[in-house]
PATOR-310376 format. One record per residue (C-alpha): residue number from 1; residue in one letter; chain; x, y, z negated. Coordinates in pm, 1 decimal, m for minus. Last residue first. Layout:
<nodes>
{node NUM,'A','A',{X,Y,Z}},
...
</nodes>
This chain:
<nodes>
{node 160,'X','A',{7368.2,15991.4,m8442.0}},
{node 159,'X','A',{7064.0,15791.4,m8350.1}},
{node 158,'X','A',{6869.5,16026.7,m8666.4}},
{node 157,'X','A',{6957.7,16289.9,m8477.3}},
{node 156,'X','A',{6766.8,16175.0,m8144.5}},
{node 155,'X','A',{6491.0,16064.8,m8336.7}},
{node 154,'X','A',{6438.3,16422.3,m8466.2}},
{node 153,'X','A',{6531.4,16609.8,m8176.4}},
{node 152,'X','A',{6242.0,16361.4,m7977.1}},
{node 151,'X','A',{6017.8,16442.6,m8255.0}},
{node 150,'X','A',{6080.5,16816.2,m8228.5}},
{node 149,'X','A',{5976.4,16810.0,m7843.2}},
{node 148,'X','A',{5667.7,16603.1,m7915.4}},
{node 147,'X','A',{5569.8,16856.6,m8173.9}},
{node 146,'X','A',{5693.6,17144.6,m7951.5}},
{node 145,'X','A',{5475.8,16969.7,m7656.5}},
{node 144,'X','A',{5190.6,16980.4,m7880.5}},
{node 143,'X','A',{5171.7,17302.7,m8036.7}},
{node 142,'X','A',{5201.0,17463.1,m7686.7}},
{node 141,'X','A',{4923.4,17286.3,m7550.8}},
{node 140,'X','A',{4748.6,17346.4,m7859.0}},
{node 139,'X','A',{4779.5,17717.4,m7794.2}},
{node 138,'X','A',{4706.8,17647.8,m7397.6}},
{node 137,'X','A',{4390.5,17476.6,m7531.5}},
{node 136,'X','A',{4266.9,17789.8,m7831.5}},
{node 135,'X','A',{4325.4,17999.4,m7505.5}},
{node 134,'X','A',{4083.2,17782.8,m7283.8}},
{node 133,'X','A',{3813.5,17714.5,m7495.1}},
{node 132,'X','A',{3816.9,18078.7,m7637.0}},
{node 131,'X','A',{3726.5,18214.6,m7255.4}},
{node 130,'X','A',{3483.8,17896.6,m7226.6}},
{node 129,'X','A',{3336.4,17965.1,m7548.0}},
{node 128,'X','A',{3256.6,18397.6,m7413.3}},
{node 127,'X','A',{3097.8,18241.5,m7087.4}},
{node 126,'X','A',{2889.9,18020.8,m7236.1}},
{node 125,'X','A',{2788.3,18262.6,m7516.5}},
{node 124,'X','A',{2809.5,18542.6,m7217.9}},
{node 123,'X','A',{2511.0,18280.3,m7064.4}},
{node 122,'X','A',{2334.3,18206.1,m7347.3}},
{node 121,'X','A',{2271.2,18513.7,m7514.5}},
{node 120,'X','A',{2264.4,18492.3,m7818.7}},
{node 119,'X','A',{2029.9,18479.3,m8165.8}},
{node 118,'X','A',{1739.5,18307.5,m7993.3}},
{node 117,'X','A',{1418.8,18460.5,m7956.1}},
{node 116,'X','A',{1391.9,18461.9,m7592.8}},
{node 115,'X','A',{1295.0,18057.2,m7615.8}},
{node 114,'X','A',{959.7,18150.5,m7791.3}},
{node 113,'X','A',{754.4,17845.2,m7815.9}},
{node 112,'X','A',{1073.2,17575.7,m7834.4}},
{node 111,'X','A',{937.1,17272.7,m7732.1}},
{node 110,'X','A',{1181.3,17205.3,m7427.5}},
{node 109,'X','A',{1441.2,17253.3,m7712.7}},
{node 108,'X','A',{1689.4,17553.6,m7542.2}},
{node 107,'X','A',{1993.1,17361.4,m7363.1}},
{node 106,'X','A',{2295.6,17276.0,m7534.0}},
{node 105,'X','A',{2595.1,17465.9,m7526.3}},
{node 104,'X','A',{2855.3,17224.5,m7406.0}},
{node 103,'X','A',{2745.2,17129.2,m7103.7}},
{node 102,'X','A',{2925.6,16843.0,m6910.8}},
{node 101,'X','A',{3151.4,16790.0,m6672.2}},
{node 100,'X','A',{3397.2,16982.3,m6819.6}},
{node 99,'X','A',{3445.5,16729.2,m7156.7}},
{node 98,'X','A',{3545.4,16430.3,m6970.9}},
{node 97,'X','A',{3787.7,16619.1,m6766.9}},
{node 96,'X','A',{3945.6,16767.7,m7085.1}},
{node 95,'X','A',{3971.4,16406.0,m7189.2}},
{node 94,'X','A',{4175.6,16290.8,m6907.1}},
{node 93,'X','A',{4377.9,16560.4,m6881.1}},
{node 92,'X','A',{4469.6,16520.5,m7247.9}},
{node 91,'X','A',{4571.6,16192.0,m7197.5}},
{node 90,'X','A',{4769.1,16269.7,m6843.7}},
{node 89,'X','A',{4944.0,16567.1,m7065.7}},
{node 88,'X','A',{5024.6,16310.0,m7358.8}},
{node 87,'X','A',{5159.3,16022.2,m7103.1}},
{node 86,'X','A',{5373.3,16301.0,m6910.4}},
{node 85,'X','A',{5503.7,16397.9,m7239.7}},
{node 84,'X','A',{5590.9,16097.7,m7398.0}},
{node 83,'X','A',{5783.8,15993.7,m7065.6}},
{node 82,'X','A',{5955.1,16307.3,m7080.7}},
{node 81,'X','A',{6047.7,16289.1,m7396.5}},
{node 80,'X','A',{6153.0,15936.8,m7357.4}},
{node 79,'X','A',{6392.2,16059.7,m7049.3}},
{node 78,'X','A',{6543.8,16332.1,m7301.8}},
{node 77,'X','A',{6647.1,16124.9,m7561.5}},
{node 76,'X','A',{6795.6,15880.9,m7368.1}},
{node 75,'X','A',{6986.5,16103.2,m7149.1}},
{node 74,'X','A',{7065.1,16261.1,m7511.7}},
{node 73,'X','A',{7201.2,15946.2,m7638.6}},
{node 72,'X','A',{7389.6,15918.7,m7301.7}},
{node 71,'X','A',{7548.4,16230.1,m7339.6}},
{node 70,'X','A',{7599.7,16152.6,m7725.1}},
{node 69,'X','A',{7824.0,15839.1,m7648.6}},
{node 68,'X','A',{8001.1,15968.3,m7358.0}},
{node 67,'X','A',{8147.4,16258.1,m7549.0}},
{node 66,'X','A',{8163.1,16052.0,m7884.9}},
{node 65,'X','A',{8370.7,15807.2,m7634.1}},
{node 64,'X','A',{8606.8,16167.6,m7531.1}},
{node 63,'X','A',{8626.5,16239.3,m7857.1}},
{node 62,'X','A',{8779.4,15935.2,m7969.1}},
{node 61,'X','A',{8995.0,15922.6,m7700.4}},
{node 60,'X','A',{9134.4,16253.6,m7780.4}},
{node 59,'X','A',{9168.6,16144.9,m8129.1}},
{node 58,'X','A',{9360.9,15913.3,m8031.9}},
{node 57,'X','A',{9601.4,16085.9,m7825.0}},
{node 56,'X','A',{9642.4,16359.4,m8089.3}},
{node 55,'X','A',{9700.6,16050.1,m8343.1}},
{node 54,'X','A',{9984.8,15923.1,m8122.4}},
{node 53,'X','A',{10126.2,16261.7,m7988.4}},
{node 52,'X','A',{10187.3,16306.4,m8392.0}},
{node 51,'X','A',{10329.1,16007.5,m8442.3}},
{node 50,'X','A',{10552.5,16095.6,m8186.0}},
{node 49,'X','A',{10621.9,16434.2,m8311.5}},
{node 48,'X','A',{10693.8,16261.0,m8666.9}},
{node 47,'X','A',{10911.0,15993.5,m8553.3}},
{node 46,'X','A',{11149.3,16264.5,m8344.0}},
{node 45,'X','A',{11159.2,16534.0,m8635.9}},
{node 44,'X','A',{11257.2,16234.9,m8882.2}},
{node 43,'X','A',{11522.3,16129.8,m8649.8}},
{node 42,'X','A',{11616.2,16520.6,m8607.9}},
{node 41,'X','A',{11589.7,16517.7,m8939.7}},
{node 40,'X','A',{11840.6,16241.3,m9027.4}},
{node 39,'X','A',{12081.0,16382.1,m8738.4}},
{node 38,'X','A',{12088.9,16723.4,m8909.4}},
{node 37,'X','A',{12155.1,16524.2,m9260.2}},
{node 36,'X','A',{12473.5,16343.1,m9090.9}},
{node 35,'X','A',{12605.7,16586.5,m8920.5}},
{node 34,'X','A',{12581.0,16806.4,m9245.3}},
{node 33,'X','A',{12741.9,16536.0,m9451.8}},
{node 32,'X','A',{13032.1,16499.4,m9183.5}},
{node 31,'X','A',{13090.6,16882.1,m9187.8}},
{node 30,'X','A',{13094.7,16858.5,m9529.1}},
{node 29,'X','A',{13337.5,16596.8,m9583.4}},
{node 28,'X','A',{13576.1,16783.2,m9280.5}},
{node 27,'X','A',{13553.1,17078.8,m9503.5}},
{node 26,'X','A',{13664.8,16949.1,m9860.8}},
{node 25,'X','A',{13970.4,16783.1,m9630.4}},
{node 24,'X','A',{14047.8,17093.0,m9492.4}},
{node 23,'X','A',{14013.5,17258.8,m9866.9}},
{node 22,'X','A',{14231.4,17033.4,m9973.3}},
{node 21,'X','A',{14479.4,17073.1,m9735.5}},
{node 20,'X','A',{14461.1,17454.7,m9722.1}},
{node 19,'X','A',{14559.5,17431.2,m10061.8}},
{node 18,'X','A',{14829.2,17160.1,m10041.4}},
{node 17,'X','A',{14961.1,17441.6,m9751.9}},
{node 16,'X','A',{14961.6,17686.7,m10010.9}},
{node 15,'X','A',{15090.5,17454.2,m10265.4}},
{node 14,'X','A',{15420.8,17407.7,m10017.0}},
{node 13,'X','A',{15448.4,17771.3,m9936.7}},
{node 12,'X','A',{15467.5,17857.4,m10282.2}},
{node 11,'X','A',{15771.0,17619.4,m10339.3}},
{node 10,'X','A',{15731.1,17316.4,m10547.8}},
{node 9,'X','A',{15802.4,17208.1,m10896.3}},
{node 8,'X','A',{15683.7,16911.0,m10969.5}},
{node 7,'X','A',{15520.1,16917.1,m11331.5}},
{node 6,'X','A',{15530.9,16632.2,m11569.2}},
{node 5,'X','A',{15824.3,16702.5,m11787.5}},
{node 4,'X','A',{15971.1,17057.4,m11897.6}},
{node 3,'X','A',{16376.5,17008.6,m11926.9}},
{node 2,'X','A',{16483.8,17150.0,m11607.4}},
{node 1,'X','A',{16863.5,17154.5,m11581.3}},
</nodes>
């Protein structure tokens, strides 16, 4: 007779196969953690790629109204150069015009006693200011339309 209390005594084969029990058991609980954590993140894999399609989308659309937005800024920007610039070159016409008809070295003082005693010669003078005339207009020319040019960058950034 067994005298020890509180222990069954089993066969080997029977706490082997308690073993592979518990360890069946210990298994099946992690398998259905695991299943359960992969289908948490591919739920959070799901919300996240939509949310990201959603801000991709949006940004898209934003782009695409800055798009529109600046193109017709610039249209803008572009026509009221062109407007500015026709209205300069007519003014400028205008008072280049005025000038040509007229002399602009003045004639020797009909009093003048000895008119050959002048410092130049007024003909190459002429000739000479008309040469200067001209490149000292085509550098204003220049000046001018980058001026007009720059303001229209200018006001165009200041739209944005």
């Amino acid at each position: 007779m067994n005298t020890q209390r509180g222990f069954v005594q089993l066969s080997a084969m029977a706490w082997g196969a308690i073993a592979a029990g518990v360890v069946m058991l210990g298994m099946v609980v992690a398998l259905k953690v695991q299943t359960h954590r992969l289908e948490t993140c591919k739920a959070e894999f799901a919300m996240f790629k939509a949310q990201v399609e959603a801000l991709g989308l949006a940004a898209e659309k934003a782009a695409k109204e800055k798009e529109a937005k600046d193109k017709l800024a610039k249209e803008k920007a572009d026509a009221e150069n062109a407007r500015t610039t026709a209205t300069l070159t007519a003014a400028v016409k205008r008072l280049r015009d005025a000038r040509s008809s007229s002399s602009f070295v003045p004639s020797a003082p009909a009093a003048s006693t000895r008119p050959d005693l002048a410092c130049f010669d007024r003909a190459e003078y002429q000739r000479t200011d008309g040469i200067f005339t001209t490149g000292a207009r085509n550098l204003s020319d220049e000046g001018t339309e980058s001026t007009v040019n720059l303001n229209s960058a200018k006001t165009w950034a200041q739209e944005q």
